[in-house]
C-alpha positions as CSV (number, residue, x, y, z in Angstrom):
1,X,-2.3,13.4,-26.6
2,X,1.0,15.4,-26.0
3,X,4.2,15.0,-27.9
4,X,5.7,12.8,-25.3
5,X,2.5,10.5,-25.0
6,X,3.1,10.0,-28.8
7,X,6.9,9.3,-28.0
8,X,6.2,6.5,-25.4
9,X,3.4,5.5,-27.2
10,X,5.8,4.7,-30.0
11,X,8.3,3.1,-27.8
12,X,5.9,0.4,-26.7
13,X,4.8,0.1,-30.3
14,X,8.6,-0.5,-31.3
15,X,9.5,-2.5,-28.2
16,X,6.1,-4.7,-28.8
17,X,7.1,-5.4,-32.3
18,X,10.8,-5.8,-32.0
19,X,10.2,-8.5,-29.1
20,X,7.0,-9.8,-31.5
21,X,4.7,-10.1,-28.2
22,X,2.0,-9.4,-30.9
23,X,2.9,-12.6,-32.1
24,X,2.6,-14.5,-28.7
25,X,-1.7,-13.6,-29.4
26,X,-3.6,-16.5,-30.9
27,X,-4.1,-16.1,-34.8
28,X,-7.6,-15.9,-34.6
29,X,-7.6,-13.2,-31.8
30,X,-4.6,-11.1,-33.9
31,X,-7.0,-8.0,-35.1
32,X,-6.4,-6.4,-38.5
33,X,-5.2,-3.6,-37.5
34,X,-2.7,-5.5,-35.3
35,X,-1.3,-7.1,-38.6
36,X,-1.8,-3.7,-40.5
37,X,0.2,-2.1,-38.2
38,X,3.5,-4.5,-38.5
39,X,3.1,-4.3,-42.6
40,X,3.7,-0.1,-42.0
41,X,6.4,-0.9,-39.3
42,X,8.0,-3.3,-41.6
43,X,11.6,-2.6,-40.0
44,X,10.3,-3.3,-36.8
45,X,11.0,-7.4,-37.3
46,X,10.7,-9.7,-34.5
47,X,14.1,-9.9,-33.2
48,X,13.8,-13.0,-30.7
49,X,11.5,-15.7,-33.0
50,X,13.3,-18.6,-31.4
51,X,12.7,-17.0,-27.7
52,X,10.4,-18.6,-25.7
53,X,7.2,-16.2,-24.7
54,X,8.2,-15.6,-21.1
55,X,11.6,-14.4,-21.9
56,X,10.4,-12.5,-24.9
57,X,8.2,-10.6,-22.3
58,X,10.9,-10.3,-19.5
59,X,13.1,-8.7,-22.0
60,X,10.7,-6.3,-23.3
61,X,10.0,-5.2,-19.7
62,X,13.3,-4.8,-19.4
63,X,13.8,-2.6,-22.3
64,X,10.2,-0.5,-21.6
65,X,12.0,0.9,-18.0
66,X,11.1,0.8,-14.6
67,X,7.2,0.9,-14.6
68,X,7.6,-1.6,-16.7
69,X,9.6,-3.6,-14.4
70,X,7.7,-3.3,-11.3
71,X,4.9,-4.3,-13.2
72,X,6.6,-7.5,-14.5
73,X,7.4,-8.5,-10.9
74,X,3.8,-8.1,-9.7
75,X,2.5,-10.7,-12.8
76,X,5.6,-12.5,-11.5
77,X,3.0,-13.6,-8.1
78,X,0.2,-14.1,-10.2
79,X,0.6,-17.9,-10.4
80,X,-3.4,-18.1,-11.0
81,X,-2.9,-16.1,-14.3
82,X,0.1,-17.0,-15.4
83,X,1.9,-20.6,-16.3
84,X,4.3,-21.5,-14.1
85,X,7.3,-20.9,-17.4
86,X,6.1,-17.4,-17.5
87,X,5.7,-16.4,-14.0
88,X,9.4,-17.8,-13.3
89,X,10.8,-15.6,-16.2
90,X,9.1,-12.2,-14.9
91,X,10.6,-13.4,-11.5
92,X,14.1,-12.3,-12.6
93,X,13.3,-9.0,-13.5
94,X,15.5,-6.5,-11.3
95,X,14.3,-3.1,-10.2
96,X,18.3,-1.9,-10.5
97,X,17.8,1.4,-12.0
98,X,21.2,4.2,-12.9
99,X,21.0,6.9,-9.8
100,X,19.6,10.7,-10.9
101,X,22.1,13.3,-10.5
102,X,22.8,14.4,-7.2
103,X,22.1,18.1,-7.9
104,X,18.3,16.8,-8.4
105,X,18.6,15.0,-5.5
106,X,19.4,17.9,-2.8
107,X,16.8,20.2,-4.7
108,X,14.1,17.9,-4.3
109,X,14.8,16.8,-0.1
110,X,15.5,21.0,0.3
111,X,12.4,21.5,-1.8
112,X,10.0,19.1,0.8
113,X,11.9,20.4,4.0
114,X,11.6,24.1,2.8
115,X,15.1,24.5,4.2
116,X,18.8,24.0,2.9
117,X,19.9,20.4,4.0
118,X,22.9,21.6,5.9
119,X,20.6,23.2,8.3
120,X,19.1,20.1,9.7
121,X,22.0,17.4,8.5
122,X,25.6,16.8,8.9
123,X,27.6,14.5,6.5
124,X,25.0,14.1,3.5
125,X,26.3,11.6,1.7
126,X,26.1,12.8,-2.3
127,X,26.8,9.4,-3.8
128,X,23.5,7.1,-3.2
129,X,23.5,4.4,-0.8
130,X,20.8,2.2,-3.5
131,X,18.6,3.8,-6.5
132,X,15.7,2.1,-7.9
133,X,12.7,2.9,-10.0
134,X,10.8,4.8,-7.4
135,X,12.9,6.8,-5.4
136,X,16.9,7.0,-4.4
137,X,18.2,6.7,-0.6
138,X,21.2,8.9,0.7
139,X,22.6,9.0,4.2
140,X,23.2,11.6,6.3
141,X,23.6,12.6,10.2
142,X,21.0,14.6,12.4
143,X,22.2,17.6,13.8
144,X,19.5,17.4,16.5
145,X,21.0,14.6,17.9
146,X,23.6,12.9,16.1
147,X,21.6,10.0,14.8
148,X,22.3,8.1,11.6
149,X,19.4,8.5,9.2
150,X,18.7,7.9,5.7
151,X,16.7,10.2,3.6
152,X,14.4,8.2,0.6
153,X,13.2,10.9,-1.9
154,X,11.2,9.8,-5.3
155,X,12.7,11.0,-8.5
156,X,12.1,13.7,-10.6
157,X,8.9,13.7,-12.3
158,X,8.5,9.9,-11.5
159,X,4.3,10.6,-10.9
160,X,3.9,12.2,-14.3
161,X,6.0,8.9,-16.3
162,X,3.7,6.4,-14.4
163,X,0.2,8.0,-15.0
164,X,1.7,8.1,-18.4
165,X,2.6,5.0,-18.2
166,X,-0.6,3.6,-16.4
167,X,-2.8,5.9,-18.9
168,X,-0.9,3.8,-22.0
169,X,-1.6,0.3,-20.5
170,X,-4.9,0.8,-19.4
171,X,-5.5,1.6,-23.5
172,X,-4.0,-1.9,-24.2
173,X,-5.5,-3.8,-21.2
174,X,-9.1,-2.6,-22.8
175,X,-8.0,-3.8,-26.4
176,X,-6.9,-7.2,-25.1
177,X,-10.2,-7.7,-22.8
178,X,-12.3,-6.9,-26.0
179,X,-9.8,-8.9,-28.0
180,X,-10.1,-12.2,-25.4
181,X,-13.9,-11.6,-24.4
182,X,-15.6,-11.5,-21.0
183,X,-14.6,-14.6,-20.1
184,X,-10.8,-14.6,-20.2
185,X,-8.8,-15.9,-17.6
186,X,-6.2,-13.1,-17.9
187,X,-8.4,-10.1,-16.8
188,X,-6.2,-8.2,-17.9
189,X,-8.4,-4.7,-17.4
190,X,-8.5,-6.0,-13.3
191,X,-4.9,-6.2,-13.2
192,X,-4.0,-3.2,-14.3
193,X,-5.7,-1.8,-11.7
194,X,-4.2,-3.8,-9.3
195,X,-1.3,-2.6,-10.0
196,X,-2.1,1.2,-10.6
197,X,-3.3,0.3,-6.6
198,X,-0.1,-0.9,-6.0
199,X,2.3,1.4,-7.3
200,X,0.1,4.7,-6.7
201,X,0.9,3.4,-2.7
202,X,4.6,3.6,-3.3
203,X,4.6,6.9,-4.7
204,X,3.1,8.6,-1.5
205,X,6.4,8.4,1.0
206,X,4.0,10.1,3.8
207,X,1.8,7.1,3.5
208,X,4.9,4.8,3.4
209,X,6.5,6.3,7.3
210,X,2.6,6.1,8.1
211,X,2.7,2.4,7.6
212,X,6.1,1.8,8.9
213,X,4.9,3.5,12.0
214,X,1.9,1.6,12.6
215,X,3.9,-1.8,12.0
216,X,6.8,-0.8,14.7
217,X,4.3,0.1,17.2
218,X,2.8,-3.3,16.8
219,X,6.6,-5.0,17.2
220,X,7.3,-2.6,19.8
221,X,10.0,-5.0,22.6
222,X,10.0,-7.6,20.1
223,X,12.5,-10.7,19.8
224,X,11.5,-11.2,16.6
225,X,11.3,-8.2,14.1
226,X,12.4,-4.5,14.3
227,X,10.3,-1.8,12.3
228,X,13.2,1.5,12.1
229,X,12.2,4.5,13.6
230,X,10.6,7.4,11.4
231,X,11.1,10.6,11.8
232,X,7.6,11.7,11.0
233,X,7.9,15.6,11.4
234,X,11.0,15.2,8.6
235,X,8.2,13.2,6.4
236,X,6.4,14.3,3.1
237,X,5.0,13.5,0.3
238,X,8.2,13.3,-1.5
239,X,10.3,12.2,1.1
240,X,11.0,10.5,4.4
241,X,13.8,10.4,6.8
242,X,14.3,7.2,8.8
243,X,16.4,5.6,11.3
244,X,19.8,3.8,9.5
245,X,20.3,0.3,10.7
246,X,23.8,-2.1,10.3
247,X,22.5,-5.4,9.5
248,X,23.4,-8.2,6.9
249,X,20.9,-8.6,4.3
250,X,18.9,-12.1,4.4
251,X,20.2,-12.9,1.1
252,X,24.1,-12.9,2.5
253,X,24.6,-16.1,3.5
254,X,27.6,-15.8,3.5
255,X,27.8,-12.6,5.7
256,X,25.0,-14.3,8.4
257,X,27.3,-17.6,8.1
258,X,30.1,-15.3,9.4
259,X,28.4,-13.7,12.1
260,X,27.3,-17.5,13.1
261,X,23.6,-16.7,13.1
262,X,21.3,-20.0,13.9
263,X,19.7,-20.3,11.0
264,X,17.0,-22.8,12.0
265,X,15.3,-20.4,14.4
266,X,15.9,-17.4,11.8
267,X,14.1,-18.5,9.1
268,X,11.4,-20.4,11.8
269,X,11.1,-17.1,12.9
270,X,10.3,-15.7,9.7
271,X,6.9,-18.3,9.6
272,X,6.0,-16.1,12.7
273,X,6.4,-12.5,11.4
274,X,4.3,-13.6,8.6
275,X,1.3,-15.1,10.7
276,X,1.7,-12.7,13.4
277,X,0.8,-9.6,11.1
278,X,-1.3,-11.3,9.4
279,X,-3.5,-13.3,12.2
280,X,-2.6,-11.1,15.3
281,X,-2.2,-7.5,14.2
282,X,-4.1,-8.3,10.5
283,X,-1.6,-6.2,8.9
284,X,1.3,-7.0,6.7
285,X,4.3,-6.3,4.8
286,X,3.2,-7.1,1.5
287,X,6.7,-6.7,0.0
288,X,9.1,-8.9,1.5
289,X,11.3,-9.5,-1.0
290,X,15.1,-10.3,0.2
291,X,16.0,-6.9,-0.6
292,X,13.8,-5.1,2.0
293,X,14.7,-7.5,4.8
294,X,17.6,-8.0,6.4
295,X,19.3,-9.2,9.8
296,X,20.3,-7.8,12.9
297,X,24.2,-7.9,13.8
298,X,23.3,-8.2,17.3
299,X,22.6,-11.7,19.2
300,X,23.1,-13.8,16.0
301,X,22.4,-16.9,18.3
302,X,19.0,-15.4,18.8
303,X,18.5,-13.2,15.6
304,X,16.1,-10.7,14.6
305,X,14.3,-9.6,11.6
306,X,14.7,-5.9,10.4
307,X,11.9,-5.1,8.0
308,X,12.3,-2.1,5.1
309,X,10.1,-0.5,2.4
310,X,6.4,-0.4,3.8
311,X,5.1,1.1,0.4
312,X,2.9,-2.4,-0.1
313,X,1.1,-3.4,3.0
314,X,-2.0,-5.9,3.2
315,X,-5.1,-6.0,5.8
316,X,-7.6,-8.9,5.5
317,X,-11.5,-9.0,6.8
318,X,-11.8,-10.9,10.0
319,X,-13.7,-13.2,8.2
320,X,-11.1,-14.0,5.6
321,X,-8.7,-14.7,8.6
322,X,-10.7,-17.1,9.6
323,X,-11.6,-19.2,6.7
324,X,-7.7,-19.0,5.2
325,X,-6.6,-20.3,8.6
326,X,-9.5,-23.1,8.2
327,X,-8.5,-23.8,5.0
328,X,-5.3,-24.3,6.4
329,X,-6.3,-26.6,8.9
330,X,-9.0,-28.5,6.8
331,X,-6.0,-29.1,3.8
332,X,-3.7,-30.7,6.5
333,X,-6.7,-33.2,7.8
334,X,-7.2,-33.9,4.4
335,X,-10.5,-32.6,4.6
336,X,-11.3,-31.3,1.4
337,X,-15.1,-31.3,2.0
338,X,-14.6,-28.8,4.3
339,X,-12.2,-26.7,2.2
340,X,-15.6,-26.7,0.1
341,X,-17.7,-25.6,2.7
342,X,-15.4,-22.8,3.6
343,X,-15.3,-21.4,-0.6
344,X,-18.5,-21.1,-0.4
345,X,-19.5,-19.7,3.5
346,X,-17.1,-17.0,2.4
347,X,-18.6,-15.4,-0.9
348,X,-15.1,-17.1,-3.1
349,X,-17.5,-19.0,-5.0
350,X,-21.1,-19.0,-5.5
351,X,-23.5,-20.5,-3.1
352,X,-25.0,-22.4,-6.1
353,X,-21.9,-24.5,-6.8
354,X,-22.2,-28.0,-6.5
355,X,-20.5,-28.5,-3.6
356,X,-19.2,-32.2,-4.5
357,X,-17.7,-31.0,-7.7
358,X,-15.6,-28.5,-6.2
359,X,-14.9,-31.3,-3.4
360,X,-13.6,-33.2,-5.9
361,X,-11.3,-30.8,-7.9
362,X,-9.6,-30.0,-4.5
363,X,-8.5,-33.4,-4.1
364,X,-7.5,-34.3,-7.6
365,X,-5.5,-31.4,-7.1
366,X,-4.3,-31.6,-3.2
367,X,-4.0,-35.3,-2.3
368,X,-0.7,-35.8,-4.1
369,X,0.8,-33.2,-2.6
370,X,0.9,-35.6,0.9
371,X,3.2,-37.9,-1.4
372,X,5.7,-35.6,-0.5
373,X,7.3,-35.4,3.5
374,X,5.3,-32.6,5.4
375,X,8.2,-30.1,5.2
376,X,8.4,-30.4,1.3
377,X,4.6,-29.2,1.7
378,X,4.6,-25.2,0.3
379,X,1.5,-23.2,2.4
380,X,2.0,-20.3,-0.7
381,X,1.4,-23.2,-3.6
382,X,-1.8,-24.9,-1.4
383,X,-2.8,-21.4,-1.2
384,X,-2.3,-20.9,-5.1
385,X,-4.1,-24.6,-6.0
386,X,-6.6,-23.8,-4.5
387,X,-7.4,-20.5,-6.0
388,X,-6.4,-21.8,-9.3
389,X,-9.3,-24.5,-8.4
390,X,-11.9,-21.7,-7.4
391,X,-11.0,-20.0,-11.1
392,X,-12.9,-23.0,-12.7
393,X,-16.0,-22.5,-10.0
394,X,-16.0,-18.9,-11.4
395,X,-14.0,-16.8,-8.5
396,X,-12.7,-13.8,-8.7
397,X,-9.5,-13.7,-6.5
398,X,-9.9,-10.2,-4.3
399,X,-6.3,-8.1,-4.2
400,X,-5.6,-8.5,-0.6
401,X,-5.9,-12.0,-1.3
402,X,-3.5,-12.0,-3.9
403,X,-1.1,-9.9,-1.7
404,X,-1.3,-12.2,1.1
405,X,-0.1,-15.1,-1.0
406,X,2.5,-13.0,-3.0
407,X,3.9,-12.8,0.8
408,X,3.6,-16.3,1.7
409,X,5.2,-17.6,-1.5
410,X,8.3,-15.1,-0.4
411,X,8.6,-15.9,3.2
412,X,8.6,-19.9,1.9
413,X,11.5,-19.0,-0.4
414,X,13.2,-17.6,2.2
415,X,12.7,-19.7,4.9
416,X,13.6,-23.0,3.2
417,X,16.4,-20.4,1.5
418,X,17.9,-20.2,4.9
419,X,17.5,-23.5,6.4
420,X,16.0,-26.4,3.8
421,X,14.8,-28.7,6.2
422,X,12.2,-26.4,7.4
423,X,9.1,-27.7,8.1
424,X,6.0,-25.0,8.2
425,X,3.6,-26.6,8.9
426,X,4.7,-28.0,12.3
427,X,6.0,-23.9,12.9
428,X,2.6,-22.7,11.5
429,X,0.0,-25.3,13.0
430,X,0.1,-24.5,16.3
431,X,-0.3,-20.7,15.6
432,X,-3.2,-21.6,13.6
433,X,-4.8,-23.9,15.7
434,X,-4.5,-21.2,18.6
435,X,-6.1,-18.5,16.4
436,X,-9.3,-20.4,15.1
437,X,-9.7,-21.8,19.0
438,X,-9.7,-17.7,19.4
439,X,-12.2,-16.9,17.5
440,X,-14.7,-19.4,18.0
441,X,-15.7,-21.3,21.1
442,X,-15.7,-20.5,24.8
443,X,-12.6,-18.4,24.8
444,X,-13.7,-16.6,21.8
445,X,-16.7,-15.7,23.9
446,X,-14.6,-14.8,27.0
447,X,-12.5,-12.4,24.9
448,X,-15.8,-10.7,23.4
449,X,-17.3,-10.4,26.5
450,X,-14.1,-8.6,28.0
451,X,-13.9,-6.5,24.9
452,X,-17.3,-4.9,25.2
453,X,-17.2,-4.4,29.2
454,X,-15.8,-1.5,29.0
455,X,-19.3,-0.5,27.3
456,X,-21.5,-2.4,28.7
457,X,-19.9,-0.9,32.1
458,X,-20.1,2.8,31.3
459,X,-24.1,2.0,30.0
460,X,-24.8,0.4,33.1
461,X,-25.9,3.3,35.0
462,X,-28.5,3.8,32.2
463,X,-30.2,0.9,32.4
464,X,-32.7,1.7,34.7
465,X,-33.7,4.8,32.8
466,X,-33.3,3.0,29.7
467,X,-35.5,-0.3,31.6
468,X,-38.1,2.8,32.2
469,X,-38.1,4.3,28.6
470,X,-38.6,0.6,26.7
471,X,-41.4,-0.5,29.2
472,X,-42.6,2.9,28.6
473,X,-42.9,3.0,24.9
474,X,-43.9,-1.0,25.3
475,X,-46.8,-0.1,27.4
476,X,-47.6,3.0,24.7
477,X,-47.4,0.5,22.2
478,X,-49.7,-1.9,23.7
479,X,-52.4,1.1,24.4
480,X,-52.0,1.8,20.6
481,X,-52.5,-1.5,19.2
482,X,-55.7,-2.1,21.8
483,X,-57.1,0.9,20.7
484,X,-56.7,0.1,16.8
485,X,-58.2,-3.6,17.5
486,X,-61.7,-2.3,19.2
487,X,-61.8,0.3,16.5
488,X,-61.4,-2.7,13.8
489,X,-64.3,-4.6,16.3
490,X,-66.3,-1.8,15.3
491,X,-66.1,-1.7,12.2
492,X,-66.8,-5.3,12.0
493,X,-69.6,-5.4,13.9
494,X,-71.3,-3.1,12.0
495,X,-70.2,-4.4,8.3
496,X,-71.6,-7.8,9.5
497,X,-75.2,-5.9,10.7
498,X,-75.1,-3.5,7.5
499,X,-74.8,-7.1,5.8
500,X,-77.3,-9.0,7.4
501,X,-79.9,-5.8,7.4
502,X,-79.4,-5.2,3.7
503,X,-79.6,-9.8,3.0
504,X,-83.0,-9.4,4.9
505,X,-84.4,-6.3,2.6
506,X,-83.6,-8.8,0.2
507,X,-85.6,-11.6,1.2
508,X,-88.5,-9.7,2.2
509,X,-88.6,-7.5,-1.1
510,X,-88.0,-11.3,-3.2
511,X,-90.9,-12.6,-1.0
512,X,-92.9,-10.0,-1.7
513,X,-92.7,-10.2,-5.4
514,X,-93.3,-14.0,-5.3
515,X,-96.0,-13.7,-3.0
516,X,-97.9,-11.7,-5.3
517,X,-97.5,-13.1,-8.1
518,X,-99.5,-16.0,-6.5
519,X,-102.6,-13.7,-6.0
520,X,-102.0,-13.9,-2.2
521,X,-103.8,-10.8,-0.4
522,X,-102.1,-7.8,-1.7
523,X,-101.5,-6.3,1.5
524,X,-99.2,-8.9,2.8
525,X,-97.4,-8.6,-0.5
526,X,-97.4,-4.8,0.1
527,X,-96.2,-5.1,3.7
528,X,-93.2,-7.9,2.7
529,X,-92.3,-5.3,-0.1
530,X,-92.1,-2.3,2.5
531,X,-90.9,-4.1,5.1
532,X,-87.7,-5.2,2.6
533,X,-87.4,-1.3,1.7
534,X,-87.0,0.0,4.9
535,X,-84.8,-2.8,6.2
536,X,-82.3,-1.6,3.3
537,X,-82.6,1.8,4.2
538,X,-81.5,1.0,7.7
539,X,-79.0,-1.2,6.6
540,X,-77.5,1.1,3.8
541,X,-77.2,4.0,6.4
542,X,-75.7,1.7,9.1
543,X,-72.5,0.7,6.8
544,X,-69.3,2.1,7.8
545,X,-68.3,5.5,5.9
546,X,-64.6,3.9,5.2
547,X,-62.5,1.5,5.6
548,X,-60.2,3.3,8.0
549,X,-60.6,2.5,11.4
């Protein structure tokens, strides 16, 4: 381990012991060594005994620096691990980081465009327009064409501090697994590696304009959302260079009260962005936290969604659509059989769970929800009941999963944010109820049968040969099997005469010997004897020399 390893290390140590998270562990899962170590630290001393454990945690995030941070706010959205106290806490964790010097800045964009920056840009703006853990954003003008851009470049060195950093809590998530055993509810070995998914995405800007590229395309003319345009020859590794938009960001409400925007249709159209990645285009924003989304200036009568930061996307199976937007469906008819059902025709839980157990969690658990007026009803908490229901039936909650309802629980905050009276299920039913008719039934079939025409169409002048070829290799097949069957006749036929030949030699030669000893005329005897010998010769000579045939 390097000097600096040893450096951070201690820093966690001191920042662990000075918050006294060691102490948050149950008594009887606090290791020796745990307590060994804070006797040799003694001027380390728990700083915050009257904190509650949350906090205590949020704070030492806090202190530990950004990869800290953005790994606070991931735990923040896991509801199904977390209490409800604790998950709130982490929720107030900013990523507002001091800027990097702007001398680093210019070295590292000239360093990825392997050219000076005056070349390509006018008016580079030295003092950041944001900075945050990952990477800072400066604006600038294209000389190509006079277009306001901004250019996102990581920080210095920020790869090497998080596999640090990732190396560090990987150690400690393998301590506490041992520490909890196998059958903890934290996991905490899984979500560390959920979130080394997670933030190894955001440190790959090429993969980040790949992303937002891919999600304009599919919002290409839309009323609803923009996606900026990327400048993909200007993208790296390092660094991207994007369209600049002037828009007020969703968390001004006092700047989209200004502008007069309808707030009932914005945030109703935010239900739509969400289900229309998701179910229409299965793919996401995964991210969409109030500071990557933001609104248009333009038409605030009829607004639009602009959409920022495409580090985090999510993609779902075809068969996890269709069994979230069932569950949906079958929570909202109260039909918590079928909720059931659809656990287990998915893989979620076990196909040997009892069925009417898990029908009954799910109502203890959803039926008083429908105490509460329809658009009080949160799709994100449903969502999280139920997976916190499927923990007890032993399932393991798949990462896409857990990034499709991180998304829902923030597009519910926003919406009802926005305009409180919203009601999402009578936004979202419909474009559920639409989808599953999709995918199963008559039009389902129509849509296959057009998607595969195309193929079916270019094979069709085939067929005949291919009609030819089968009947062929049928008819070959046929010959074959004939030809094995009268060999296996023949083999038959002659076991069964080798059999009854050599039974007969028996019979005669056992006659024979009875015969004379009777005293009966010895040439019968003689003649029944020889007779028996011969038929055995003919019989042993006649028996099939293997059993191939």
């Amino acid at each position: 381990m390097s000097t600096s390893s040893f450096r951070r290390a201690y820093q966690v140590i001191k920042t662990t012991l000075h918050f006294g998270l060691d102490e948050l562990l149950p008594a009887k899962l606090t290791p020796w060594y745990f307590r060994l170590l804070r006797r040799c630290l003694f001027w380390l001393t728990n700083q915050h005994k009257t904190t509650a454990g949350g906090e205590r945690l949020k704070l030492a995030m806090q202190e530990l620096g950004p990869v800290y941070i953005k790994f606070g706010q991931m735990l923040s959205t896991r509801r199904d691990l977390l209490t409800d106290e604790w998950a709130n806490e982490l929720s107030m964790l900013q990523d507002r980081v001091p800027p990097f010097s702007t001398a680093l800045a210019r070295a590292a964009i000239e360093a990825e465009l392997n050219a000076p920056i005056d070349s390509l840009f006018d008016d580079f703006d030295d003092t950041p327009l944001a900075s945050a853990s990952i990477s800072q954003v400066h604006t600038a003008t294209l000389k190509s064409n006079g277009k306001a851009v901004v250019l996102k470049v990581l920080r210095p060195d920020v790869e090497d501090k998080v596999s640090a950093d990732l190396h560090l809590m990987k150690r400690v998530a393998s301590l506490l697994d041992t520490l909890l055993g196998p059958n903890n509810r934290l996991r905490p070995v899984e979500v560390i590696e959920d979130y080394r998914t997670t933030i190894e995405g955001e440190l790959n800007l090429k993969l980040e304009a790949l992303n937002a590229i891919k999600l304009r395309n599919n919002f290409l003319n839309s009323s609803i959302l923009y996606i900026p345009y990327m400048y993909e020859e200007l993208c790296f590794t390092r660094l991207i260079v994007m369209e600049r938009i002037d828009a007020v960001s969703v968390s001004d409400i006092t700047g989209l009260k200004a502008q007069g925007t309808n707030f009932k249709l914005l945030a109703e159209r935010g239900v739509q962005v969400f289900f229309t990645q998701v179910f229409r285009d299965n793919f996401f924003h995964a991210d969409m936290h109030p500071g990557n989304i933001f609104v248009s200036r333009e038409t605030p009568n009829d607004p639009k969604y602009i959409g920022l930061d495409f580090g985090i996307m999510g993609t779902l199976t075809n068969e996890d659509k269709r069994y979230l937007a069932e569950n949906f469906l079958a929570f909202f008819n109260r039909d918590y059989r079928r909720i059931a059902q659809l656990y287990i025709e998915s893989g979620w839980v076990s196909p040997d769970t009892d069925i009417s157990a898990f029908e009954q969690a799910v109502k203890v658990v959803c039926e008083p929800m429908f105490h509460k007026p329809l658009n009080e009803i949160s799709f994100g908490h449903v969502l999280l009941e139920l997976f916190r229901i499927a923990r007890r039936f032993d399932m393991v909650v798949q990462p896409q999963l857990v990034l499709l309802e991180k998304t829902l629980l923030y597009i519910e905050g926003l919406g009802r944010q926005l305009y409180p009276q919203l009601d999402l299920w009578q936004t979202a039913k419909p474009f559920l109820e639409d989808w599953v008719a999709e995918q199963v039934g008559p039009k389902a079939l129509y849509q296959k049968t057009k998607e595969k025409l195309p193929y079916w169409a270019d094979k069709l002048p085939e067929l005949p040969e291919l009609i030819y070829d089968n009947l062929k290799v049928g008819r070959n097949f046929v010959n074959s099997q004939n030809q094995l069957l009268e060999r296996y006749l023949q083999q038959q036929r002659k076991t069964h005469k080798s059999h009854f030949l050599l039974i007969t030699a028996a019979v005669l030669v056992l006659s024979g010997v009875m015969l004379f000893t009777n005293g009966i005329t010895p040439w019968i005897t003689h003649t029944c004897i020889a007779g028996g010998v011969i038929t055995w010769l003919v019989g042993w000579l006649s028996r099939p020399r293997s059993g191939k045939f």
